[in-house]
N, C-alpha and C positions, 0 to 999 in steps of 0.2 A: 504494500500500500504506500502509496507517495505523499509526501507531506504535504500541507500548503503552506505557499510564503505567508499565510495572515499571523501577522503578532500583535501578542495581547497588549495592551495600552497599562504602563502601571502607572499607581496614582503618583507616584513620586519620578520626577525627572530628573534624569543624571544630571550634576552639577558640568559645565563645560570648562574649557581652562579659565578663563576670562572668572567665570563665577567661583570657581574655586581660590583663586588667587583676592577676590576681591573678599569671600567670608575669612580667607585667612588673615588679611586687615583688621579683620573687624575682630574675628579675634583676639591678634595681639593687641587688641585695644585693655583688655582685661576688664572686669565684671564689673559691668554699671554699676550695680546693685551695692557691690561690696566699696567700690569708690564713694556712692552717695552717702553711703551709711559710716563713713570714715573706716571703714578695716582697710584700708590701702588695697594692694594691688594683689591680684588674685589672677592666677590663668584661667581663660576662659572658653567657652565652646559655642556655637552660634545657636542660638533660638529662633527658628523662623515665626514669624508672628502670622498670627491666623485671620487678624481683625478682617470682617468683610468678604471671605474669599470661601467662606462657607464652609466645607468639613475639607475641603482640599487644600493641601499644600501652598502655601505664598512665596511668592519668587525667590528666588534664590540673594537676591541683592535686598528684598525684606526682614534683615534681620540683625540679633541684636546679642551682645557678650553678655552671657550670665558664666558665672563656673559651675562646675557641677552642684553645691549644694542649690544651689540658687535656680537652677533648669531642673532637676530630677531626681536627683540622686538622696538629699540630706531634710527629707519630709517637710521644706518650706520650698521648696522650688514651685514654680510655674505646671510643671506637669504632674506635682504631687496633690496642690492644693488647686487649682484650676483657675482659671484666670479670674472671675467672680470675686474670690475669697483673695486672690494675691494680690491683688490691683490695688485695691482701696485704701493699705498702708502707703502706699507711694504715689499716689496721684498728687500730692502736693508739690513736686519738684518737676 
C-alpha cells in the first residue's frame, strides 16, 4: 500500500532561524518577574503569551522571560496557577 504525501498540521510550529535566534534574546534578557520583584537576575526561558489567539499557540516573537519557577516548574508560575490567578499581583507595573 502507498502512502500519501498529506501531512498532518500540528498545532505548534517549528521555530525558524530568524525566530529562534530572536526568543534566545529574549531570553538572555532574564526573568521579568524576578527583576521586578528585586531578586536580581535569574536565567530564563520564553513564555509565549496566549492573550487573544485562542487555545493556539502565539507567535513565536510573542513572548516573554520568566525562569523556570516563575513559567512552570516552582507552583507560582504562569502555567501552575493560570493566568487569572497570576496576573493580578502584577498588573500594577
Amino acid at each position: 500500500m502507498k502512502r500519501s504525501s498529506f501531512k498532518r498540521k500540528t498545532s505548534r510550529s517549528a521555530a525558524n532561524s530568524h525566530e529562534k535566534m530572536y526568543m534566545g534574546k529574549v531570553a538572555e534578557l532574564g526573568c521579568l518577574l524576578c527583576q521586578h520583584l528585586g531578586l536580581g537576575a535569574s536565567p530564563a526561558i520564553v513564555h509565549h503569551q496566549r492573550t487573544g489567539t485562542g487555545m493556539r499557540r502565539a507567535s513565536h516573537y510573542r513572548t516573554v522571560p520568566l525562569c523556570p519557577h516563575h513559567h512552570q516548574f516552582g507552583g507560582e508560575g504562569v502555567h501552575d496557577m493560570g493566568r487569572d490567578e497570576f496576573a493580578p499581583p502584577y498588573r500594577d507595573w
